[in-house]
N, C-alpha and C positions, 0 to 999 in steps of 0.2 A: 504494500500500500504506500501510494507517495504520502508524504508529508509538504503539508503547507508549509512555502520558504518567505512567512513575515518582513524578515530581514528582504530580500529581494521584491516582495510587495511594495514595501516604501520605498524602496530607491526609483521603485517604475513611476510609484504617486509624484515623487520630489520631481523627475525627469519630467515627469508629464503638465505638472504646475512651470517649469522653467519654459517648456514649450511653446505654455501658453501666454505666457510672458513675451516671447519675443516673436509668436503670431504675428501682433499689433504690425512690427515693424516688419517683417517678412512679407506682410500680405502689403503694405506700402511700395517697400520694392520692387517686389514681382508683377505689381500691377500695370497690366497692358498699358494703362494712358499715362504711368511714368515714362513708359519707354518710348513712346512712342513720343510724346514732348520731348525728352533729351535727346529723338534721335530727330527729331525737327527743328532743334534748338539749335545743332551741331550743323546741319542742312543750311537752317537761315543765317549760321556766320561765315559759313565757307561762299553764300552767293554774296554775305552782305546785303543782307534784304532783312531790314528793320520789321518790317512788319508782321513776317513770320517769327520773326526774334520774341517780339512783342504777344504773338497771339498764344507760342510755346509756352513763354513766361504765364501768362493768365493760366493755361490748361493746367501749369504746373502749382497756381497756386489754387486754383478750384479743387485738383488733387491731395493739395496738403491739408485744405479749409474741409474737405469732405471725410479725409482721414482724421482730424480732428475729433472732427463733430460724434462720429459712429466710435471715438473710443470714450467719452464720455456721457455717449447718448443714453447709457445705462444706469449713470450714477445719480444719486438721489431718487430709483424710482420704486415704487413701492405697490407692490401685489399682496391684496388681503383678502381674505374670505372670511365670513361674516356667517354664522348659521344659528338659525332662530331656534333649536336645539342640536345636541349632538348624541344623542339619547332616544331613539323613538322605536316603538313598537311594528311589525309587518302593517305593511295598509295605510301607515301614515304618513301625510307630504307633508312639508317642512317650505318656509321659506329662506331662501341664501342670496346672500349679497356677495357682490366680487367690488372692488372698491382698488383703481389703480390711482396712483399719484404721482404726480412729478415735481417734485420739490427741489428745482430748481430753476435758473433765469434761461438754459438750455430748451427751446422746445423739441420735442420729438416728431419726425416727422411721419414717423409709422414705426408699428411695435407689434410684433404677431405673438399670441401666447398660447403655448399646447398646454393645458393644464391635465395630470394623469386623472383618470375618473371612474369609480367603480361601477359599471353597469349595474349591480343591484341597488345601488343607491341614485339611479343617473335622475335626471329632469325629468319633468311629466313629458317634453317632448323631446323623445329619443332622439330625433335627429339633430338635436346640439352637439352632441357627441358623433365627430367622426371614429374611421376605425385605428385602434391599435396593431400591435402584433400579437398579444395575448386577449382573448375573446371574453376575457371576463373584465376585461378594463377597454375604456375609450379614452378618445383625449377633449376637453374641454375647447375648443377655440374659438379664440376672439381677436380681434385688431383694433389698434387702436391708435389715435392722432391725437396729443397733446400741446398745451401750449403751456408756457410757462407758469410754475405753480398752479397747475392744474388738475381737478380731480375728480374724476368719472365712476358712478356709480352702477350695476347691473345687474338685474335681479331675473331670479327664475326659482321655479320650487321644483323643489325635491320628489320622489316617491321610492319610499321605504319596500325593496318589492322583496327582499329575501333574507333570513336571519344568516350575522354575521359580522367580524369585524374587520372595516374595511377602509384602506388606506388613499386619502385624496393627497394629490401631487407625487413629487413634483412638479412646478411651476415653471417649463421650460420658456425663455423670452428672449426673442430674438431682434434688433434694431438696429439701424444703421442713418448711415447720411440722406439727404433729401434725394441727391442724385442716384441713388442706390448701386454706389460704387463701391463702397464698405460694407460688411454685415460684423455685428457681436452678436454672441448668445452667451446665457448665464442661468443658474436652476437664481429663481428669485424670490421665490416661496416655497419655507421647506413643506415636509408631508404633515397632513394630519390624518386624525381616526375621528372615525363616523360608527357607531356601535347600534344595530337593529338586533334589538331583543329577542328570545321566542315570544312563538306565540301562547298568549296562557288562555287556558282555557276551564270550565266550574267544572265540579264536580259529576253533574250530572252532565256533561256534554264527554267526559270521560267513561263515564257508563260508572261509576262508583257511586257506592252509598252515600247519601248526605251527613247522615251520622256517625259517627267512629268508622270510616273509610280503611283507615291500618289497624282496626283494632280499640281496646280500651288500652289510649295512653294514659290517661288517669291511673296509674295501679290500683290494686287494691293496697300495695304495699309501698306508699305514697312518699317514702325517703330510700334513696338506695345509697348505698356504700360507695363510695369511688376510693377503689384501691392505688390511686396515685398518691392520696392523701392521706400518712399515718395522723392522726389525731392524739395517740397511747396505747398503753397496753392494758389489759388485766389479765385473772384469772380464766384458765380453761376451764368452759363450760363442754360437757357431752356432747350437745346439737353443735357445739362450731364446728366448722370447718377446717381442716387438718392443714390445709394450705394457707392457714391466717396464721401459723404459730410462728412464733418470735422467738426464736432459736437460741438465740444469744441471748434475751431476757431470761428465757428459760433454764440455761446454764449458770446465770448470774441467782437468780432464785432458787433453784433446786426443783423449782412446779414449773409445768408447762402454764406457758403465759401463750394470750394470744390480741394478736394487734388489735387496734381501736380505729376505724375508718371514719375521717369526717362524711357527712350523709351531704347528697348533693339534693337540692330542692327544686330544681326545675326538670321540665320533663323535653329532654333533648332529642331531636327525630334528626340522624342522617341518611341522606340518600345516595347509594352508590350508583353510580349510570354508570351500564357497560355498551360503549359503541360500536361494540363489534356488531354489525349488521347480518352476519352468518359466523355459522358455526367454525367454519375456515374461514379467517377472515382474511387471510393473503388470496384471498381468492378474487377478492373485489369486495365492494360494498354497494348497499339499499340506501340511493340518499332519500326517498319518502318515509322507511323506517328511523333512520337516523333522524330525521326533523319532527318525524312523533315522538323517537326516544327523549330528547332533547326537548319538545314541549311541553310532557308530559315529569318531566321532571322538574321543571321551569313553572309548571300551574300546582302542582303539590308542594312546591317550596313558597308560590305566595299563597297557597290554602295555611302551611302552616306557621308559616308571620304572621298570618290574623287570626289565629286560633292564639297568637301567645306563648311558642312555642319556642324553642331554641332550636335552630334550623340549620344545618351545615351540608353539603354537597362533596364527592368523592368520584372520581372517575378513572380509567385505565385508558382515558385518551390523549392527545394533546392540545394546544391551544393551538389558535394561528398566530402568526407573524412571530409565535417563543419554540412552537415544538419543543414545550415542556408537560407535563402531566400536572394537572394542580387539583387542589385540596384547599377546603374552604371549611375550618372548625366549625363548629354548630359558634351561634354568637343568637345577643338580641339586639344588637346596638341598632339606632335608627336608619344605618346604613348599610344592612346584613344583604337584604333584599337588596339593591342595586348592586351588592359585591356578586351575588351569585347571579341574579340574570345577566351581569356585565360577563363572567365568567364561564356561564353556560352560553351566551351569543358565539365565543370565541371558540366553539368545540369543532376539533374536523373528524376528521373520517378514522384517523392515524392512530393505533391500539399499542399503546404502548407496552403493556404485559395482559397476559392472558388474565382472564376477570376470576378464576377463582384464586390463584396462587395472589392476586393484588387486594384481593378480600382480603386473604389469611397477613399479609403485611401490611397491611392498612388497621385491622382491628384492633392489633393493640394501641397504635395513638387517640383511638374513639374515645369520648367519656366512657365510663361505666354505666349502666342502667339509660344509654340511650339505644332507643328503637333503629335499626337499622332496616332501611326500606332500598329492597334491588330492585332497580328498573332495567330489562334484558329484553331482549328482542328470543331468547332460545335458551334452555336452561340443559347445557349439557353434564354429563355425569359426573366429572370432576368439578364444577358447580352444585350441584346436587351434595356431594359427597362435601362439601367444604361447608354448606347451607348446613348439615347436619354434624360437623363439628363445630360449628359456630353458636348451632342451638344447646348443644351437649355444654357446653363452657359456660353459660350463661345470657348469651347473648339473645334478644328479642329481635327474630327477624320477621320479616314479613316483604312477597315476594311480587312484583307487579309484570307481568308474564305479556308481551306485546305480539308476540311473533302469530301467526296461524294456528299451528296446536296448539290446546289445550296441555298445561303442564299437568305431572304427576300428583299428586299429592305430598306432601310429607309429615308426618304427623310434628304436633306442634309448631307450626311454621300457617300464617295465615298468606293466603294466598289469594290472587288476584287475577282474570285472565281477561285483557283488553285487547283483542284480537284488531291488528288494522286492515283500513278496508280496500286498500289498493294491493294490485298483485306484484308479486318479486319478479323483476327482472331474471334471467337468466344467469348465475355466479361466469364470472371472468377470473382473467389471471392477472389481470390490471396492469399488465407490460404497460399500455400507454400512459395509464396513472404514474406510474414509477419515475417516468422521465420529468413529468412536472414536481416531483416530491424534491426536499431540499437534504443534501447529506445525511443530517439526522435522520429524518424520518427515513430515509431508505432502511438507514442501518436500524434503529424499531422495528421495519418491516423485517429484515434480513432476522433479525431477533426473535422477534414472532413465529415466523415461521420455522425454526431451529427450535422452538419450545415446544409449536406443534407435533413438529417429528419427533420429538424424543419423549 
């Protein structure tokens, strides 16, 4: 495997900035109507004919006055976008301002701008955006005539068409002289992020009960233990449990001693989502399963922010634009809900460990006495068999079953079967997927599937 040569990346960066540095004067040079003035220059002294002497001189200095102007023509000018949220749910238009300036005594005599543009978030009319080279981005363009300290405003609205987080710019800007004998270009507004939510949706548009949906979270045994937290010790009682004894109290006292756990008082529900959209999931992926996995997980996490609930999210997938896996503690802060739809928007396709070995590593960072709720597309046997070590320990799961069949049963384990209503594609082997993936996520895939096999 090669390795990345850092060290020779920046001397390419350094060389390439020095380049562009003496562009400016390169492109002055080389330019046709220098030479052609010096060699008319040279002409009108060898006849002795003032006149071409004279008209050279002019061509020569409209070339220098026009090379001027196009390396300045860029400075003080300023590209802003303006958006009336950054934040909205599928279905909803937005209005956006683009707001250029030139704050300077320089006017510009035209200014073309590619701005990059996510087609799921594009204008209500598509044809503002020309085409790119990648089909899920356009470019934004516009042109523009300014006079000095001047500043033009442009509006157009948005429509939120697909969940997702997705990256506006750069700002590609290109300018030059009146005579359009010069051209600059420069990025002049960096990228930003536009975030479309899932969709959420009630309870009953889920097909689940109104009432205790996972179950009675209330226990009846309404303070649980959280074994993160020793509190002290006392004496062994008969009913404890064998795996609470304080070994070294024990030693110190001569009586078995057994810990004292602080009791947690809220009732914490996390949700694992497993993305994998088939059971092999190097095989390809269901993007209408994946956008019900993903909403459905997204309308139970604000069911239970208003129930009151301490609410946290858990997945085996990645984000976009980090290809990292994240993990969101149960919380109730006022800000829980926009961390997890912010974080559930950002899910792709990409499985970074198999869903039941990332249960069995994932469970010990959980609270204690929180409800653990799987949302899966397929509940294969080494899921199965992990759902029933999970319950054996103590753990309260309870399973929300998406795919076509009907799951199995398990005994103590509350389950859930939301069958969706659109048919599976045909499984692939996602050769073409592969090539759009980014290093990482290849080697996840390559991962994955090496965990399959074995």
């Amino acid at each position: 495997m090669a390795i990345f040569d850092f060290e020779e990346a920046e001397r390419e960066l350094l060389n390439t900035r020095r380049a562009e540095q003496r562009d400016s004067v390169h492109s002055l040079l080389d330019h046709r109507w220098v030479w052609m003035a010096l060699l008319l220059f040279v002409v009108g002294g060898l006849l002795q004919n003032t006149t071409l002497v004279a008209l050279t001189g002019f061509m020569l200095v409209v070339v220098l006055a026009a090379w001027f102007w196009s390396r300045r023509a860029l400075d003080s000018v300023h590209y802003i976008r303006r958006f009336q949220y950054k934040r909205v749910f599928p279905g909803e238009s937005i209005q956006a301002e683009i707001v250029v300036e030139n704050r300077k005594a320089l006017p510009l005599a035209w200014m073309h701008v590619d701005d990059e543009w996510p087609q799921a978030f594009a204008p209500l009319d598509e044809s503002r955006l020309s085409e790119a080279p990648s089909p899920e981005v356009g470019y934004l363009t516009n042109v523009y005539t300014l006079r000095w300290y001047q500043r033009v405003r442009r509006h157009f609205q948005l429509l939120a068409r697909e969940r997702g987080v997705y990256q506006v710019g750069p700002a590609v800007v290109l300018s030059g002289d009146p005579f359009n004998l010069f051209e600059r270009g420069r990025e002049l507004a960096p990228p930003e992020y536009l975030v479309i939510y899932p969709e959420i949706k009630t309870l009953a548009e889920l097909g689940l009960p109104m009432k205790d949906p996972l179950g009675e979270l209330s226990s009846h045994q309404r303070l649980f233990e959280d074994p993160n937290r020793i509190m002290g010790v006392r004496d062994h009682q008969p009913e404890d449990d064998l795996r609470h004894i304080h070994w070294k109290a024990t030693a110190r006292a001569g009586d078995l001693q057994t810990r004292v756990y602080e009791p947690t008082r809220s009732v914490s529900v996390v949700f694992a989502l497993n993305v994998a959209t088939y059971e092999q999931h190097w095989h390809g992926f269901w993007p209408d399963m994946l956008e019900y996995l993903v909403s459905t997980t997204a309308s139970l996490c604000y069911w239970g922010v208003e129930q009151g609930y301490s609410v946290g999210v858990v997945a085996n997938g990645t984000l976009a634009h980090a290809d990292q896996p994240f993990r969101v503690l149960p919380g109730r802060s006022h800000t829980q809900l926009l961390h997890i739809l912010e974080t559930l928007a950002g899910v792709s396709y990409i499985v970074a460990q198999d869903f039941g070995s990332f249960l069995m590593d994932e469970s010990p960072r959980l609270p204690w006495g929180a409800t653990l709720v799987l949302v899966t597309a397929f509940l294969s046997e080494g899921v199965e068999g992990t759902i029933v070590r999970l319950r054996d320990s103590g753990r309260r799961v309870v399973v929300l079953m998406l795919g076509k069949e009907p799951p199995r049963p398990i005994s103590g384990v509350l389950m859930h079967h939301l069958p969706i209503a659109s048919e599976p594609p045909p499984p692939s082997n996602a050769d073409g997927q592969e090539e759009q993936l980014t290093p990482r996520q290849r080697f996840l895939l390559e991962r994955s599937k090496q965990e399959g096999g074995a």
